[in-house]
C-alpha positions as CSV (number, residue, x, y, z in Angstrom):
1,X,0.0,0.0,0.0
2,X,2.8,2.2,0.9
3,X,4.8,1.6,-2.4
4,X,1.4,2.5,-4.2
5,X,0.9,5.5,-2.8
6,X,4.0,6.3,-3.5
7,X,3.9,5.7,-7.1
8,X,0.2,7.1,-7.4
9,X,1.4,10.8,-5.8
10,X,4.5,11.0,-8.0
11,X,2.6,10.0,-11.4
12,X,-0.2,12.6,-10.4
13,X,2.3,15.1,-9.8
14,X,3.6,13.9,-13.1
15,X,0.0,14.1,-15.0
16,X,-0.1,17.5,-13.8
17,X,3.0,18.9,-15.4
18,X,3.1,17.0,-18.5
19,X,-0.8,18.1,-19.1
20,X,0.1,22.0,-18.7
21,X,3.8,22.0,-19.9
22,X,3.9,19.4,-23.1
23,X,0.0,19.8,-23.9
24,X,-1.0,23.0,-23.0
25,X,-4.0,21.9,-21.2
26,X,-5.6,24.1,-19.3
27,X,-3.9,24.1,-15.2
28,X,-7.9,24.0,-14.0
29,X,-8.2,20.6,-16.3
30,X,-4.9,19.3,-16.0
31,X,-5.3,19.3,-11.9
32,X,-8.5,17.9,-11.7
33,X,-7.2,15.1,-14.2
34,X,-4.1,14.8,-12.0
35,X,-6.6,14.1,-8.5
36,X,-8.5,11.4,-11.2
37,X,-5.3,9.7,-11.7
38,X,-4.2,9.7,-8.1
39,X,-7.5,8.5,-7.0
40,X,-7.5,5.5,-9.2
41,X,-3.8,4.7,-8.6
42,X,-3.7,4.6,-5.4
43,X,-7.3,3.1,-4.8
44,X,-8.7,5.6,-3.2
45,X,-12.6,4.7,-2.8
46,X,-14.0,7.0,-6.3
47,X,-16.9,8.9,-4.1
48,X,-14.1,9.6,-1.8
49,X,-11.8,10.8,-3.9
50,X,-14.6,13.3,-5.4
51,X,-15.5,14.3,-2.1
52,X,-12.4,15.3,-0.8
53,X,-12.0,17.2,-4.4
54,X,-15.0,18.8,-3.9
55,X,-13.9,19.7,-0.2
56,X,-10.6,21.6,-0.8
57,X,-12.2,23.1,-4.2
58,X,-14.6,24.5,-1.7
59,X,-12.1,25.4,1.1
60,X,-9.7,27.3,-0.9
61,X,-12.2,29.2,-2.5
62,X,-13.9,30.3,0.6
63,X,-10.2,31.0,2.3
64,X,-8.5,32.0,-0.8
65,X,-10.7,33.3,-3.6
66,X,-12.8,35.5,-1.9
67,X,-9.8,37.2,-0.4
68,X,-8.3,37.4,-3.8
69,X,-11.4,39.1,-5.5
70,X,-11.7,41.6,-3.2
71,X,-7.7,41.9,-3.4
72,X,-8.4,42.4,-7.0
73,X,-10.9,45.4,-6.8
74,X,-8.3,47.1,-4.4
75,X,-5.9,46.5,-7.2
76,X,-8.1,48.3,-9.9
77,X,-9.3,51.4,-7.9
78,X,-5.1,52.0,-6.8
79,X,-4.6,52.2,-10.6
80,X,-7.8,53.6,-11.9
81,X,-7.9,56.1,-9.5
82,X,-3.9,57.1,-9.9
83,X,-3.3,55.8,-6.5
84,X,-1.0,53.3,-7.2
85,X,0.8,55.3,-9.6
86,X,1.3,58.2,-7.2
87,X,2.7,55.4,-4.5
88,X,5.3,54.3,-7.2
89,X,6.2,57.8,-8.1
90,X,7.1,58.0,-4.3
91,X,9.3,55.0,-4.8
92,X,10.6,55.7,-7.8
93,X,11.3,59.3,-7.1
94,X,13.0,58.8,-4.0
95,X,15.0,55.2,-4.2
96,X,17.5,54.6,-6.8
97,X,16.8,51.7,-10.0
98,X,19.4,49.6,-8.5
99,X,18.1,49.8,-4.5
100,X,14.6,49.0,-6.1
101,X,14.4,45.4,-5.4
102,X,15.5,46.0,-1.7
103,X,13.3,48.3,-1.1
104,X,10.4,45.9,-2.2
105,X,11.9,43.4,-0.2
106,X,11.3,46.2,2.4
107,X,8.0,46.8,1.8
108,X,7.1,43.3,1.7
109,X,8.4,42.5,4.9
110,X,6.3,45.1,6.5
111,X,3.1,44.0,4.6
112,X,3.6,40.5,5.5
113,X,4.2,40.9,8.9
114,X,0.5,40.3,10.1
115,X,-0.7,38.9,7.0
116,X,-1.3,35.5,4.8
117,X,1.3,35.5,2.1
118,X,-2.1,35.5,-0.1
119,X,-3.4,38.3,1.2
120,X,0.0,40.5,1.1
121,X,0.4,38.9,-2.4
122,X,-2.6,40.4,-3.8
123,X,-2.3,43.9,-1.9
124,X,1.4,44.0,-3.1
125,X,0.8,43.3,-6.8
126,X,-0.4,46.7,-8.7
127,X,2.7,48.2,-7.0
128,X,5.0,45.7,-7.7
129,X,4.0,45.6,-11.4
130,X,3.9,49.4,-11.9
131,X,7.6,49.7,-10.7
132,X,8.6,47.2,-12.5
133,X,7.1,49.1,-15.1
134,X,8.0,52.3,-14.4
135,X,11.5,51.5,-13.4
136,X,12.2,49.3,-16.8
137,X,14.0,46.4,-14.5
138,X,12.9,43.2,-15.5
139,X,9.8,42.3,-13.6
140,X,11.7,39.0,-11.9
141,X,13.8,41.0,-10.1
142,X,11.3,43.5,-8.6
143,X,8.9,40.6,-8.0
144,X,11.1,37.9,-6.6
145,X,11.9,40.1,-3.7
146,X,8.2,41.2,-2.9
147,X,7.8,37.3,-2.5
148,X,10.7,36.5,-0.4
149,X,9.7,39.1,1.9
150,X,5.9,37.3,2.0
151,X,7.1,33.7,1.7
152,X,10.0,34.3,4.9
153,X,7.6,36.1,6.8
154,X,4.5,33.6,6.5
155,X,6.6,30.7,7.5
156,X,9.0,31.6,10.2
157,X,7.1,34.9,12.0
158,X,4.2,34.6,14.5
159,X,1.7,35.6,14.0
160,X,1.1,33.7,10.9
161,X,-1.1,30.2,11.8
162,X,2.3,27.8,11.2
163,X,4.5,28.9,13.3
164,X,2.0,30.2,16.0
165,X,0.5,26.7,16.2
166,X,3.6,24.6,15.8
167,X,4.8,27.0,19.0
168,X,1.8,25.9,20.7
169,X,2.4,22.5,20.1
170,X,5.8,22.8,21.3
171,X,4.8,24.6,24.2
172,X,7.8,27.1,22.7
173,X,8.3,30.5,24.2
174,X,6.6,33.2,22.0
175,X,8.7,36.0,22.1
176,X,12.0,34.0,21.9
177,X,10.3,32.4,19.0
178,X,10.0,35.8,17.7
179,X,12.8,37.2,18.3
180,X,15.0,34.3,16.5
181,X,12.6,34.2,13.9
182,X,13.2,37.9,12.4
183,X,17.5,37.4,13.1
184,X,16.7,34.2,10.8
185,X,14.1,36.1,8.3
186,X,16.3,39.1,7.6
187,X,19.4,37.6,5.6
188,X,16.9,35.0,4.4
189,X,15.2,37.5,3.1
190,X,18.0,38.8,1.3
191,X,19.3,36.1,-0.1
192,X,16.6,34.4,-1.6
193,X,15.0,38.3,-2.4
194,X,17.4,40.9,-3.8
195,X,19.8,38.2,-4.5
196,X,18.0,35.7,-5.9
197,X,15.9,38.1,-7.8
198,X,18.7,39.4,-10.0
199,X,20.0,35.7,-11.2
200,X,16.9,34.5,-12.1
201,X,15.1,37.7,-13.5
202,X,16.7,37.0,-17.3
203,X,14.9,33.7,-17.5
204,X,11.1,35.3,-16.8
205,X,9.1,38.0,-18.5
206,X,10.6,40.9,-18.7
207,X,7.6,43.0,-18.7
208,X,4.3,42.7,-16.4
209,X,1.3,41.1,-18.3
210,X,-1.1,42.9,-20.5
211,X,-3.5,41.0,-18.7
212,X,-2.8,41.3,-15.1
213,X,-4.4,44.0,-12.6
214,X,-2.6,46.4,-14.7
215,X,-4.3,47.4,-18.1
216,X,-2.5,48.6,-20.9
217,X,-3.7,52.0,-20.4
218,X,-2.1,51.6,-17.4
219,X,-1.9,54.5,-14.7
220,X,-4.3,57.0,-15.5
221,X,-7.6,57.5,-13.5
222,X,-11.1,56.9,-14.9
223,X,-14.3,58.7,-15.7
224,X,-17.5,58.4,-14.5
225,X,-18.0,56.7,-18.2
226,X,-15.4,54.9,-17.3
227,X,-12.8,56.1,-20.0
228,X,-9.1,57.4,-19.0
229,X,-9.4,60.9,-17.5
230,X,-6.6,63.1,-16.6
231,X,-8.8,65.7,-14.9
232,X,-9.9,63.2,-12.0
233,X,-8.1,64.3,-9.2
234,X,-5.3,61.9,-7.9
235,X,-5.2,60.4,-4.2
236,X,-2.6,61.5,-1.7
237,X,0.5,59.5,-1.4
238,X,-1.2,59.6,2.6
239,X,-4.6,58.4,1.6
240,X,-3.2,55.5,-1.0
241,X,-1.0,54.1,1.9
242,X,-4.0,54.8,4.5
243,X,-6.1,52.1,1.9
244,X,-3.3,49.8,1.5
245,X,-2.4,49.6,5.3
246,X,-6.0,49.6,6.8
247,X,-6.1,45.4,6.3
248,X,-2.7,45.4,7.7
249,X,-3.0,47.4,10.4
250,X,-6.6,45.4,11.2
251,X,-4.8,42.1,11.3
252,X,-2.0,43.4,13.1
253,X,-4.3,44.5,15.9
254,X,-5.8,41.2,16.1
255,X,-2.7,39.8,16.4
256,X,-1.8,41.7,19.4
257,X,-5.4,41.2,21.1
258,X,-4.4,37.5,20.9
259,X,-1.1,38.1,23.2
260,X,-2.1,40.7,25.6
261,X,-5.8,40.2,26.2
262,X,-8.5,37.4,26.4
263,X,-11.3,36.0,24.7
264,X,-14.6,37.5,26.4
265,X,-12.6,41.3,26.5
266,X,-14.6,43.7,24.3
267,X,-12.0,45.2,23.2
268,X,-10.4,41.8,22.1
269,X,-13.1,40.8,20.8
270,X,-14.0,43.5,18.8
271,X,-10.2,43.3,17.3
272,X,-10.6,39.8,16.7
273,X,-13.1,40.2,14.3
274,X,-12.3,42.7,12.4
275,X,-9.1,41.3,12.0
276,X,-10.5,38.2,10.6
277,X,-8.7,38.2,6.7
278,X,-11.9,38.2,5.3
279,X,-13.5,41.3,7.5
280,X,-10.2,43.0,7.5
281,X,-9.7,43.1,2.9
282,X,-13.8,43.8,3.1
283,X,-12.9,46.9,4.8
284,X,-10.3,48.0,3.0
285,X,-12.3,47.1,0.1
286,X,-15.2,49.7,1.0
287,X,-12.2,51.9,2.3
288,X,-10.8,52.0,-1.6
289,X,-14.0,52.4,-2.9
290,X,-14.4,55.8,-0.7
291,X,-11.2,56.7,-0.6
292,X,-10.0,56.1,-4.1
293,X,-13.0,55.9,-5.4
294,X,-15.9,58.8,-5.1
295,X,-13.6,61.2,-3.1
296,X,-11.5,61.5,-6.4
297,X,-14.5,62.2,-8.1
298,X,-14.7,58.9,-10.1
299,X,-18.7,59.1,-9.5
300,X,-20.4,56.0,-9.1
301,X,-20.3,55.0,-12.6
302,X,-17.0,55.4,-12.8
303,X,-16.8,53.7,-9.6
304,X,-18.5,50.6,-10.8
305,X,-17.2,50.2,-14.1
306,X,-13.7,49.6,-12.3
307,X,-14.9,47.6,-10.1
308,X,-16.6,45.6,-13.2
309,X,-13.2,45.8,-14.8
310,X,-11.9,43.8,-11.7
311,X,-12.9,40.4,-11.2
312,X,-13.1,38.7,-15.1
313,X,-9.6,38.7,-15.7
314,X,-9.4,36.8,-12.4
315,X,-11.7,34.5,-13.3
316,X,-9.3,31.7,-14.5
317,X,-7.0,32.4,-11.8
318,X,-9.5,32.1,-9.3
319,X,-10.9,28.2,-10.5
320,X,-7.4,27.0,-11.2
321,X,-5.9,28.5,-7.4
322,X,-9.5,26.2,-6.3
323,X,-8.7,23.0,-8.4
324,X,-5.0,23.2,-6.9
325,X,-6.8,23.6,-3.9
326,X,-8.8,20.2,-4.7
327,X,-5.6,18.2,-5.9
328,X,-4.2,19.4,-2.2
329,X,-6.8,17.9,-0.1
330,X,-6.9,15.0,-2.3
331,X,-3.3,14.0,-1.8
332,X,-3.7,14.8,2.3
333,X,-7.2,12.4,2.2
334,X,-5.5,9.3,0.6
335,X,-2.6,9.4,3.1
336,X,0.3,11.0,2.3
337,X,1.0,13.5,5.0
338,X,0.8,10.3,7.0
339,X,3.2,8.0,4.9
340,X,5.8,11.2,5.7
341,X,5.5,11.2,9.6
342,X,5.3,7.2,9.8
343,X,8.6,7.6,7.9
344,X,10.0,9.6,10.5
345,X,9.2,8.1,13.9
346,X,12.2,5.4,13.0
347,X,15.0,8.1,11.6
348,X,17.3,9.4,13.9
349,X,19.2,12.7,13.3
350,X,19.9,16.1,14.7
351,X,16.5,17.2,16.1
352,X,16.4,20.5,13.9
353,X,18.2,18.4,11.2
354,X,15.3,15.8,11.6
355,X,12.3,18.7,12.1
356,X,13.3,20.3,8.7
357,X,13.0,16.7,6.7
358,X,9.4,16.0,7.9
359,X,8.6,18.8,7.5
360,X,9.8,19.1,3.6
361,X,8.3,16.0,3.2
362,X,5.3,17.1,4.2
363,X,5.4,19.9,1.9
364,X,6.5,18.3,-1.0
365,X,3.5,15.8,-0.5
366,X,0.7,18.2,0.4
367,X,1.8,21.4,-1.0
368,X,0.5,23.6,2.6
369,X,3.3,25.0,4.2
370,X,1.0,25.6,7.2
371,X,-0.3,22.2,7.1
372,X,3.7,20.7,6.9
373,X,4.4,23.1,10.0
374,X,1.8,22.2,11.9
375,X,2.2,18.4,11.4
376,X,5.8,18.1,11.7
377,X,5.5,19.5,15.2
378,X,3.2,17.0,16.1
379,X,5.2,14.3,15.1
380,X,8.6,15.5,16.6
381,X,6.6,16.6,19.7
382,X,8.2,14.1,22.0
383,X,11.3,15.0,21.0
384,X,10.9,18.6,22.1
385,X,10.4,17.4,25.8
386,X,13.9,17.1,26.5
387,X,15.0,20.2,25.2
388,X,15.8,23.2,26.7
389,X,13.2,26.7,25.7
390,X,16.6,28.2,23.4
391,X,16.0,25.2,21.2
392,X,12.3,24.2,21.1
393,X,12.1,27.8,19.2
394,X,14.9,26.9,17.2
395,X,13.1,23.7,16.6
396,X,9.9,26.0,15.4
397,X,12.2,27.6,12.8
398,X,13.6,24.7,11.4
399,X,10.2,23.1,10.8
400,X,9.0,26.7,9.2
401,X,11.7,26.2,6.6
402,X,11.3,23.2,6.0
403,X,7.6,23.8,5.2
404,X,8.4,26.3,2.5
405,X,10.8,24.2,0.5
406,X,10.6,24.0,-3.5
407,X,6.7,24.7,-4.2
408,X,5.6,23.3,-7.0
409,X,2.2,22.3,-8.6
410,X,0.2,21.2,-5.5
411,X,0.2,24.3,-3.9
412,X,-1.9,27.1,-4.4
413,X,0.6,29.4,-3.8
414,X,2.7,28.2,-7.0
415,X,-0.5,28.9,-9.2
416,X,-1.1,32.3,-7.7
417,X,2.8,33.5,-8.6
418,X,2.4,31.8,-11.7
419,X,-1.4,33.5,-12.8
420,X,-0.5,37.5,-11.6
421,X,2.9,37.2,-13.1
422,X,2.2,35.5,-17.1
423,X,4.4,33.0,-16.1
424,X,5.2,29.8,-18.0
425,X,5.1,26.7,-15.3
426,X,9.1,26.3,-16.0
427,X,9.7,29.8,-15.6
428,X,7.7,29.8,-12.1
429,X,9.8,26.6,-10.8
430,X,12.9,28.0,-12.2
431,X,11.9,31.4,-10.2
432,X,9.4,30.9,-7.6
433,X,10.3,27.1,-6.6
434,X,13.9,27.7,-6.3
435,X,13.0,30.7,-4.7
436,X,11.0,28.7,-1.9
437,X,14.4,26.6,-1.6
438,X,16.5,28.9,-1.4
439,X,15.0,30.3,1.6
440,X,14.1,26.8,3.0
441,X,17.8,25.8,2.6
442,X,19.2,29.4,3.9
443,X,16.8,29.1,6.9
444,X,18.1,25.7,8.5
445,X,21.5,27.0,7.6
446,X,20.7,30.5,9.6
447,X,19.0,28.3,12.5
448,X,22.2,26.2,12.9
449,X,24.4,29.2,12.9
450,X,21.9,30.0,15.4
451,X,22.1,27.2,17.5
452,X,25.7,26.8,17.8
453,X,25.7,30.4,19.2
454,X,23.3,30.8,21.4
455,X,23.1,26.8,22.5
């Protein structure tokens, strides 16, 4: 059974990219033909296999898409409205073309800080495709370190949901956890951002899509008609960062009500909710429409034709991030999360060493980086008993970065990077999934350094 499953998850995997890279099928049919082939290989009961299909379709859609569509009508009402534009003038204006990337990297890490690498991701992308744009740098190395920044952030910081769980798990100290988390995140960060981002930028686009949140037209406001204007009157560089740090700012405020108050507090439970991902984008989704919106004077038919002008190019993106959503639960339903960890009850290594393996296992089987976190601290639990508080955080790190090693087609993420940026599937691996292992590499390497210091 094990040797089946085995085989079953590598030919899926296998369907998948031969479908979208030889045939051009269509990623939305080519991973629901890869969960059909993995069902009937590894023989998974059929209504099962639809079921859990159906399930993660559903999931990620309510977790992911909605956040994403209303991610995409901020996008549209930052450029319609100039917003964005005046934001990038800032940048532009005020950071030379060759400290660009870093200062991307910058931004990145400040966005991601409280957030979902989704959520960042698709607050993040009108800006990072209008300097690329504006700057003339190939888009690579102005988007590469935008996702480092995310990726780093969302797998090693609290208070993102793998490492805060996997520190409850571990019964880890929080603000040690923290602490060593951003000393590990920063030259991570760097390496796989910055760095990374200038190697690999000549083998991707060179130029944002025509079909991305950006239109050809590009920067200009519009009309109540909806046509380009240039007499609409622009957002403040103030206001713009007001709209595009309201959903951070929420989230970061529930963050902190989960440390320094308790459940039944009005306060902290007032914080809680509207720091909820989807409550926090909705409101910055009115706050745009306001904000960027009617108080430029777009009018509400201007006002709605951007909004219109928003969700049908996602459309695709938004069915093929659900069917990779599908293909994820179906791999995690017929076992394979659990083949991993009954793999490593018998190994015996260096307890970080050890942490980071499951953990990329995980990964590489189920795709979730939060799911690999939170799973490999479950099964190297025991282990943590013995140690000392310096190294159960240590051990929280190490199974971070090993749950963001080399994405690929089962995760949503890789279909996300791939969608906004008109990516080819080899260009995102040879981009995007190195990316990922470069920082998951880097990482353990940083948390050893670590250890031997401070151990």
């Amino acid at each position: 059974m094990t040797a089946l499953l085995i085989v079953a998850t590598l030919l899926a995997i296998a369907v998948v990219v031969v479908l979208i890279a030889w045939l051009k099928v269509n990623p939305f049919v080519a991973l629901i033909l890869g969960s059909a082939v993995l069902v009937a290989v590894s023989g998974m009961n059929p209504q099962d296999g639809v079921t859990s299909f159906s399930k993660g379709v559903g999931d990620t859609f309510g977790s992911v898409g909605v956040l994403v569509a209303l991610g995409a009508i901020v996008g549209r009402l930052l450029v319609d409205s100039g917003g964005a534009g005046t934001i990038v003038e800032r940048i532009v204006s005020r950071v030379s073309t060759r400290a660009l990337p870093w200062a991307m990297a910058g931004a990145a890490v400040l966005v991601g800080l409280p957030m979902f690498f989704e959520i960042g991701l698709v607050l993040l992308i009108p800006i990072v495709l209008m300097v690329a744009r504006r700057s003339k740098l190939p888009m690579l190395a102005v988007a590469i370190p935008a996702l480092a920044g995310l990726s780093v952030l969302h797998g090693l910081v609290p208070p993102h949901p793998g490492p805060l769980t996997a520190i409850g798990l571990l019964h880890a100290d929080l603000g040690l956890t923290l602490l060593f988390g951003i000393i590990v995140a920063l030259p991570t960060v760097v390496l796989a951002g910055p760095v990374w981002g200038r190697v690999c930028a000549r083998w991707g686009p060179q130029t944002p899509p025509d079909n991305s949140v950006l239109s050809s037209a590009g920067d200009e406001p519009v009309a109540a008609d909806g046509s380009a204007s240039t007499v609409s009157r622009k957002p403040s560089f103030l206001v713009t960062l007001v709209v595009v740090l309201l959903p951070v700012v929420l989230m970061l405020s529930r963050a902190v009500a989960e440390i320094v108050s308790k459940k039944g507090n009005p306060v902290h439970d007032a914080l809680f909710l509207v720091g909820t991902p989807l409550v926090a984008l909705l409101i910055g989704t009115l706050a745009a429409m306001l904000l960027l919106g009617l108080r430029t004077g777009m009018g509400w038919g201007g006002l709605a034709v951007s909004v219109d002008k928003s969700l049908p190019p996602m459309a695709g993106t938004l069915l093929i991030i659900a069917a990779g959503g599908g293909f994820k639960q179906t791999l995690v339903d017929a076992g394979v999360g659990n083949l991993v960890a009954d793999w490593a009850k018998g190994v015996n290594f260096n307890v970080l060493v050890l942490g980071w393996l499951v953990a990329v296992g995980i990964r590489l089987a189920t795709g979730s980086a939060t799911v690999a976190t939170i799973t490999s601290a479950g099964i190297v639990g025991p282990l943590a008993a013995e140690q000392s508080s310096t190294e159960i955080a240590l051990l929280v790190l190490a199974l971070g970065c090993g749950s963001l090693f080399f994405s690929h087609v089962n995760d949503v993420g890789f279909w996300l990077v791939k969608q906004y940026f008109g990516m080819t599937v080899k260009q995102t691996i040879l981009s995007w999934s190195l990316m990922e292992t470069i920082i998951s590499v880097a990482g353990l390497v940083f948390v050893l350094i670590l250890s031997a210091i401070v151990t």
